[in-house]
C-alpha positions in Angstrom: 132.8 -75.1 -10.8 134.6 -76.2 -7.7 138.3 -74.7 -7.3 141.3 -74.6 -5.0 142.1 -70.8 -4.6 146.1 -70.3 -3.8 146.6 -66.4 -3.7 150.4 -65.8 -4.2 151.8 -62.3 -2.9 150.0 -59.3 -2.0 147.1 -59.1 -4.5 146.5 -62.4 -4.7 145.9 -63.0 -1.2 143.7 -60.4 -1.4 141.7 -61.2 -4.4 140.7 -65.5 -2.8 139.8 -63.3 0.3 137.4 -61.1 -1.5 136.3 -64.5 -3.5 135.4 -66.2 -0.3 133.4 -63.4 0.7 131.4 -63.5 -2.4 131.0 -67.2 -1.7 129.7 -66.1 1.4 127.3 -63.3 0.2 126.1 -65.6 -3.1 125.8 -69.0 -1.9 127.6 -70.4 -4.7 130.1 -72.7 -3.1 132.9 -72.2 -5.9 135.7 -71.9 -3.7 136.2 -75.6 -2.2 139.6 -74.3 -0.3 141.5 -71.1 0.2 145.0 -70.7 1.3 147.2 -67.2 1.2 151.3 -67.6 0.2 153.5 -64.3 1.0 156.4 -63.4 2.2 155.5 -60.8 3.9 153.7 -61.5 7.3 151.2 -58.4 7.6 150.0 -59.1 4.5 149.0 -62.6 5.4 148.0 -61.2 9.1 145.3 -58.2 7.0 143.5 -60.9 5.3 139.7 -61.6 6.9 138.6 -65.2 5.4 141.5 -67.0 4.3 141.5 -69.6 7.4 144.3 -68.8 9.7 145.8 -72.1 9.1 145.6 -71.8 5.2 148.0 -68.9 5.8 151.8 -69.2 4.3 155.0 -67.4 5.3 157.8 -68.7 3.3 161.3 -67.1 3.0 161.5 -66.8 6.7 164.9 -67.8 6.9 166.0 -64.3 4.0 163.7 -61.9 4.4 162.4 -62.6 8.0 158.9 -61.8 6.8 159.2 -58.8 5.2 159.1 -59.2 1.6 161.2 -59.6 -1.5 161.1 -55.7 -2.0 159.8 -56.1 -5.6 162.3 -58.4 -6.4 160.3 -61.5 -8.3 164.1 -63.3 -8.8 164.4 -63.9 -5.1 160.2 -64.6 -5.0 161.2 -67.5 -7.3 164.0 -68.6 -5.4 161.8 -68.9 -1.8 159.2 -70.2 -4.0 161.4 -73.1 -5.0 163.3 -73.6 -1.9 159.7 -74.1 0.0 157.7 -75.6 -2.1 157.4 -78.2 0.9 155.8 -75.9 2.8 153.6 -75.0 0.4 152.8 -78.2 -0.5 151.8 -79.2 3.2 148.7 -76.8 2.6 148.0 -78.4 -0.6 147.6 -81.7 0.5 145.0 -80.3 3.0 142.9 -79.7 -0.6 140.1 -82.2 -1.1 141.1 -82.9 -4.4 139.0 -85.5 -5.2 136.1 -82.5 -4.9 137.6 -79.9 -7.2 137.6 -79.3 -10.8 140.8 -77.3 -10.8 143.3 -75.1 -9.3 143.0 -71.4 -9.4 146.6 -69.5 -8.7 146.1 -65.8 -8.0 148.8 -63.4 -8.1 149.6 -59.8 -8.6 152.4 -59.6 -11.6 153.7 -56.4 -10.7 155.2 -57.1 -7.6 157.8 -60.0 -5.9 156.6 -62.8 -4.5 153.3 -63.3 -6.6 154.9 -62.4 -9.9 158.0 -64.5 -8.8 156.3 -67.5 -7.1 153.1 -68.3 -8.9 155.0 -69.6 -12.1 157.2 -72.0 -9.9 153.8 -73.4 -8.1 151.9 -73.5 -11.1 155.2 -76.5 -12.6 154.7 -77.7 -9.4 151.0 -78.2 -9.2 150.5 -79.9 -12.9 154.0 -82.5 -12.0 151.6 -83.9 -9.3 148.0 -83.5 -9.8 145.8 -84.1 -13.1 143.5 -81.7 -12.6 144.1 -78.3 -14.7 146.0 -75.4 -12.9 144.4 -71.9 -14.2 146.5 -68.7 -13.6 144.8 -65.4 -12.9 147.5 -63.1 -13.0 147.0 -58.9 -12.5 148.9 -56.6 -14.5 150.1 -53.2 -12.7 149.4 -49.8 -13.8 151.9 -48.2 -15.8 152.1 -45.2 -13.6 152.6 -47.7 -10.9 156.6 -47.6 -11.6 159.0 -49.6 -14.3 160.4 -52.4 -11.8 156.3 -53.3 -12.0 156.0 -53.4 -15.2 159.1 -55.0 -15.5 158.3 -58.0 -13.3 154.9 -57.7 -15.3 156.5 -58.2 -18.2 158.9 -61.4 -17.3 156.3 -63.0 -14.9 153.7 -62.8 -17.7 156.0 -64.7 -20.2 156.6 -67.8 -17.8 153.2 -67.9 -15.6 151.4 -68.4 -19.1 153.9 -70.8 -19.8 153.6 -72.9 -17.1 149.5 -72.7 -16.4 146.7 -74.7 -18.7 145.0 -71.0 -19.0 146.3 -67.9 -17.9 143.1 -65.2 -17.2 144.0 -61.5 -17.1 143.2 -58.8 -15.4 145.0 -55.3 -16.6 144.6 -52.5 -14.0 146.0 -49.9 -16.0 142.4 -50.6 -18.1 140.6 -50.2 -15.1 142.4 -47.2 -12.9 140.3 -43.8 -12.8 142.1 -40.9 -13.4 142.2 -39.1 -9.4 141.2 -42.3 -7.8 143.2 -43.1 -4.7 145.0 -46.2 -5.1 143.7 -48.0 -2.2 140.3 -47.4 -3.6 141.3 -48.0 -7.0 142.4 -51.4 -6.2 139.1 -52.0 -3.8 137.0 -51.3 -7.1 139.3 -53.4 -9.3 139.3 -56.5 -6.6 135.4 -56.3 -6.5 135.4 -56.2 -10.6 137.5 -59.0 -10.6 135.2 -61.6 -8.4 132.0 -60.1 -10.0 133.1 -61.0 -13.3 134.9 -64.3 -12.5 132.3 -65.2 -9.8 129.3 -65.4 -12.3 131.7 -67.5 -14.6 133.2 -70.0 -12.3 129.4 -70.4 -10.4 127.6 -70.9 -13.1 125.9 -74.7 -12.4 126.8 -75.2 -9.0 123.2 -75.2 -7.6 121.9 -76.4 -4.2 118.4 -78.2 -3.4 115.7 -75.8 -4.2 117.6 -74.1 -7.0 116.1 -72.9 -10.3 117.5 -75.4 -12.8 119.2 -73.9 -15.7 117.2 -74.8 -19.4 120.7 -74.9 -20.9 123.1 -75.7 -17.8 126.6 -74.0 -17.8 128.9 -76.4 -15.5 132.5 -77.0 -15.1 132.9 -79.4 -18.0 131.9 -76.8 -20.4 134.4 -73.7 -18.7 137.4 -76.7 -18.6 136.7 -76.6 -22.5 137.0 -73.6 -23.1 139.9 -72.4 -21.2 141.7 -76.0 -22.9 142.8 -73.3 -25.9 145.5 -72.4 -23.7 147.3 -69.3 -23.7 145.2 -66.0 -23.0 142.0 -65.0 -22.0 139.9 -61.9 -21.0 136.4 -61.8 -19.9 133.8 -59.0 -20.4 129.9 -58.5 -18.4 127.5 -56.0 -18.8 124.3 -56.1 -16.3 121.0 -54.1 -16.5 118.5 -53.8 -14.1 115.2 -55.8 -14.9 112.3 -53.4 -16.3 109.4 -53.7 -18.4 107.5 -51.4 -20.8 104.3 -50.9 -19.1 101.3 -50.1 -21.5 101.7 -46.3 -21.7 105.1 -46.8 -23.0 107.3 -45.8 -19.7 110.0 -47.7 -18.2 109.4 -49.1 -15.2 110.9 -51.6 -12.6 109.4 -54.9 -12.5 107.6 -55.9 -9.7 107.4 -59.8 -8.3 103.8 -60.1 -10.4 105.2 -58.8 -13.7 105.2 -61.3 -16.4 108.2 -60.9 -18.6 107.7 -60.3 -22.8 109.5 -62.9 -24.8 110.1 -60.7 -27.2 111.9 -58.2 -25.1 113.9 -60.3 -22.8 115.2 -61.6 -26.3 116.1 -58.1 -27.6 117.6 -57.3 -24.2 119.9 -60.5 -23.9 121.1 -59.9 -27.2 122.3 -56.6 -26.5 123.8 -57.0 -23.0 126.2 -60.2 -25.2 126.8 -56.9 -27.1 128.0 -54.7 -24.5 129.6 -57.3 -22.6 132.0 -58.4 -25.2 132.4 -54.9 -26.9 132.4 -53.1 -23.8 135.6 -53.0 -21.0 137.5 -56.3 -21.0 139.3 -57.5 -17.9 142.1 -57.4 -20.7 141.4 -55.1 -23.7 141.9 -57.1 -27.1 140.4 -56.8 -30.6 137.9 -59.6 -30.9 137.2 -59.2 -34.4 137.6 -61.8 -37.3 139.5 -64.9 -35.5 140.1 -62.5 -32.0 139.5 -65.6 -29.7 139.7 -69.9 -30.8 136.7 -70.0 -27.9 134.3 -68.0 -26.2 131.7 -69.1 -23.2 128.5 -66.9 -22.4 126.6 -67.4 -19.3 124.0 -65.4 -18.9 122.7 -65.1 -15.2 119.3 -63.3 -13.6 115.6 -64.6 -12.3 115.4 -67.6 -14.3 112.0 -66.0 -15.8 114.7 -63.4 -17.8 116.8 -66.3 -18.7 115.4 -66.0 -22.6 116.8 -69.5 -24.7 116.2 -67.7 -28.1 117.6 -64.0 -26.5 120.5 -66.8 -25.2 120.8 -68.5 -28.4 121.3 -65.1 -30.4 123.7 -64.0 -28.2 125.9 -67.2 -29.0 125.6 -67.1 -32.2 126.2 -63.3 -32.9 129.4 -64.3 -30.7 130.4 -67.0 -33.4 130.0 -64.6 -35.9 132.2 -61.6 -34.2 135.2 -63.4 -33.2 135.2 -66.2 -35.8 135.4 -69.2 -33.1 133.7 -72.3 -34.3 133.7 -73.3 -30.4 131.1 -70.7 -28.8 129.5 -72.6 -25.6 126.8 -70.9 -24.0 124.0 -71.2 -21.5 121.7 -69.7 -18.2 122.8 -69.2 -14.8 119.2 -69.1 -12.5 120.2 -66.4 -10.0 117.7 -65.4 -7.5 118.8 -61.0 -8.1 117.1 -57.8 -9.4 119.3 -57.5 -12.2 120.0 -59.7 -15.7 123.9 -59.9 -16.1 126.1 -61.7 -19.5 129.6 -62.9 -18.8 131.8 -64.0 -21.7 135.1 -65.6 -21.6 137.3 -65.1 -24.5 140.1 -68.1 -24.2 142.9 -67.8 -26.8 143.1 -64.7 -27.5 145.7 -63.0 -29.6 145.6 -59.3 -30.3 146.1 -58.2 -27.1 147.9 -54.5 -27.4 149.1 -54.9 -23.8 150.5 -58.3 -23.8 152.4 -56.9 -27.2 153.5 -54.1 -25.0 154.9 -55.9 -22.5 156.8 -58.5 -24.6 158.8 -55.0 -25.8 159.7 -53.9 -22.1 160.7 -57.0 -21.4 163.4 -57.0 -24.4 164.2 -53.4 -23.5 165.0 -54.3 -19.9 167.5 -56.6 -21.3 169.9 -53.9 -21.2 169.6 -52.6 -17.8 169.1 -55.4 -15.8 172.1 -55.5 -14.0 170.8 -52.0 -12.9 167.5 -53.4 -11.9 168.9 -56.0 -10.0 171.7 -53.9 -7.8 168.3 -52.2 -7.0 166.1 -54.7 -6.1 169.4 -56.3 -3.9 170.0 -52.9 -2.0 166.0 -52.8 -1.3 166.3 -56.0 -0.1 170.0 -55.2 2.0 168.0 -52.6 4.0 165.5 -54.7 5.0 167.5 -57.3 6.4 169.2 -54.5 8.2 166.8 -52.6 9.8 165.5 -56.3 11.0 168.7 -56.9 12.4 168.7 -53.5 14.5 165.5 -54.4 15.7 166.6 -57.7 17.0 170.3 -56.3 18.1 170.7 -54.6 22.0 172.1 -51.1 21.6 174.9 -50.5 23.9 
């Protein structure tokens, strides 16, 4: 699948970087163009792939390129008042090349959890092609003007996208983990997971060809459910049971059992679906209206009954009547299952959020004297900056 990466604020910048990068590493060619939008100039200036040129400042002109200070009212506002700006990267975008857009933002913060629902309306007025959110939900010990902006920036950006994808940190944080290296391991969860979805059939001369191919078409169906959707992934390591009855690792001259390749894909659909979710939600009895399953490894572990199983057993746990599944011929030591659960509904987090938001109600005018006097004392301490002292 071919997309148009726009990473909006801190996190999403981050996250299409770290995408390219995989690009890089895998071969896979998903991301046709990157650019990075931020209001905040050293966050644009850390970034390594994101072409220099592809880069974004907006809201010069208020916050002289040092951020909204949280505030995702006043990320809006830029957002809308430069959309132009914007836009002149966009049209840079070979469209005619890409199945979609791909918007990336952090929900916690300003400018992401501001901007990305006012680019998302933008993006579907002009193009036909879908525009996909994939929007990151802060930790809850990460402060309540997060979770706040969380909470309001969830309720538009899935609004105003074909799909919104979620990521929840707060699922993902280990207890005494620093949180630049918590959010190192997150980012790296999020393109592992994502990566083997979005780059399944995109193939170059000399590939393995899939038995049952997995290609944009079929990842464009299932995400056209709309609303929510959380991914899980298991991987194991490829081993065989030698005669005496030990595990071992294969080696390049093993020859794979049916049998057990079967048993083995069947239970890594398992894991992945029952196991951590990018956003935990029951799946149970009508817990998604669609589900894909791409299962990727050496394209001798790629089992079609193993695959088969897996799909169906997925049809039978989450009561969709629209399970798509297929292989994904990757030339690695390891078997891995992705599945993408599009429409889901009982999502304890989301449920959770909607709550905050109506609690906030109360004390916004609180919140927003807050976010105003963040945003007053950066303006000043620009202005000394700039100012002679006499």
């Amino acid at each position: 699948m071919k997309l148009a990466m726009i990473g909006f604020g801190q996190a999403g910048g981050k996250i299409v970087d770290k995408f390219i990068q995989h690009d890089q590493a895998t071969g896979s060619s998903v991301v046709r163009s990157a650019i990075a939008v931020n209001t905040a100039e050293a966050d644009l200036l850390g970034l390594d792939h994101v072409p220099e040129e592809n880069r974004i400042l907006i809201g010069q002109a208020r916050v002289k390129g040092h951020g909204v200070g949280a505030d995702n009212e006043l990320g809006a506002e830029i957002a809308e008042e430069d959309i132009d700006e914007i836009q002149n990267a966009v049209d840079k975008v070979p469209v005619h090349e890409i199945d979609a857009f791909l918007i990336v933002a952090g929900l916690g913060g300003g400018t992401g959890s501001g901007g990305s629902p006012v680019l998302a309306k933008h993006l579907k007025r002009i193009y036909t092609e879908p525009v996909y959110g994939l929007g990151i939900l802060p930790g809850k010990d990460e402060g309540g003007i997060y979770t706040l902006n969380a909470a309001r920036s969830f309720q538009t950006f899935v609004r105003e996208v074909d799909n919104l994808l979620v990521f929840d940190n707060d699922a993902w944080r280990k207890s005494g983990e620093s949180i630049k290296g918590g959010y190192d391991e997150m980012n790296n969860e999020i393109v592992r997971r994502f990566g083997v979805l979005f780059g399944a059939g995109e193939i170059s001369a000399g590939d393995d060809v899939a038995e049952s191919v997995v290609d944009s078409s079929e990842v464009i169906n299932t995400l056209a459910s709309g609303g929510i959707s959380t991914v899980g992934y298991d991987v194991e390591e490829i081993r065989s049971y030698q005669s005496n009855g030990l595990l071992s690792r294969f080696t390049s001259s093993a020859t794979p059992d049916s049998a057990n390749t079967t048993n083995r894909i069947t239970s890594l659909v398992r894991k992945a679906t029952l196991g951590r979710l990018t956003l935990p939600a029951e799946v149970e009895g009508q817990g998604a209206e669609r589900a894909l399953l791409v299962v990727s490894g050496p394209v001798d572990y790629l089992n079609r009954k193993g695959i088969e199983r897996g799909r169906k057993w997925l049809e039978e746990k989450t009561g969709s009547m629209e399970v798509r599944g297929g292989d994904y011929p990757l030339d690695e030591a390891n078997v891995a299952a992705a599945v993408l659960l599009s429409g889901v509904h009982n999502v304890p987090r989301i449920k959770e959020l909607q709550q905050v938001a109506i609690e906030a109600q109360e004390n916004i005018d609180e919140i927003q004297q807050e976010s105003e006097a963040n945003l007053h004392t950066l303006v000043e301490d620009e202005d000394d900056e700039l100012d002679p002292l006499f």
